[in-house]
C-alpha positions, 0 to 999 in steps of 0.5 A: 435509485441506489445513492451508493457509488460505484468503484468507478465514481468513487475513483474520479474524487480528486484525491490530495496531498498523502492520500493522493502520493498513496495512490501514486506508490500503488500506482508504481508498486502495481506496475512494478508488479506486473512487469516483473523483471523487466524494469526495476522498481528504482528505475520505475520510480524515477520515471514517475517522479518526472512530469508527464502529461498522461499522469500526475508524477510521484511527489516525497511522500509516494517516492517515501513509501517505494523507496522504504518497501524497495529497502525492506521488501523481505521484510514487508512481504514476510510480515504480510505473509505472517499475517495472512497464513491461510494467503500467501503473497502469491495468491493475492490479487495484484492490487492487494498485495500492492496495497498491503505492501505501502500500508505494512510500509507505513506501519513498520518503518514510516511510524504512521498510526494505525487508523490512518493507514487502516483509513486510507488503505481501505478507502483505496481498495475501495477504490480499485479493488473488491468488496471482499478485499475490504475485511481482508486487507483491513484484518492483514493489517490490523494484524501486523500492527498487533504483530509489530506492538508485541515486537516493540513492547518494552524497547522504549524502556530499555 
């Protein structure tokens, strides 16, 4: 008998503080996503910041990482795209590009070390999304932080 977890069991582990407002932000960026048009990500978010008996509400820290990729959305979804050329944005599932999205988040504008959100992004898509999306998004990542060190070489000098 295998002692590996499924996707699903993995999932029922409570999650809490940062970890848990992480998922929350993928939660409302998911949603977000498939409902295109139809509500805008302000406005989603501020109904999941209110407490509803279905779900657990979108406390700072999530309302954080929405809050900072609705502000720099062109900004987050190039730099993804820079460091994913051979998938554009598009291409990828929705979980992914969800994920992706609060992990160059946190990493471009939130100052949150690498390994953390290399940690808490692959335990997420881990979670819900595939084997696969595990090296993808872990390397998209590690990309953008490359990216962003060269970006910010020397600024601090000046």
């Amino acid at each position: 008998m295998s002692t590996e977890e499924t996707p699903q069991q993995r999932q029922r582990k409570g999650r809490k503080g940062r970890s848990l407002q992480r998922q929350r932000a993928l939660d409302v960026l998911y949603e977000a996503d498939l409902r295109h048009e139809e509500i805008g990500l302000a406005e989603l978010l501020e109904i999941r910041s209110e407490l509803s008996p279905a779900q657990q509400p979108i406390k700072e820290y999530g309302q954080q990482i929405v809050c900072t990729y609705c502000e720099w959305a062109d900004d987050v979804d190039s730099m993804i795209e820079a460091a994913s050329p051979q998938w554009a944005l598009a291409r990828m599932s929705v979980v992914d590009r969800s994920l992706l999205r609060i992990g160059a988040t946190e990493l471009m504008f939130m100052d949150v070390p690498i390994a953390i959100v290399i940690k808490e992004i692959t335990s997420l898509v881990r979670d819900f999304s595939t084997d696969k999306a595990v090296g993808f998004t872990m390397g998209v990542l590690n990309r953008i932080a490359e990216i962003r060190a060269t970006e910010t070489a020397g600024r601090s000098a000046e």
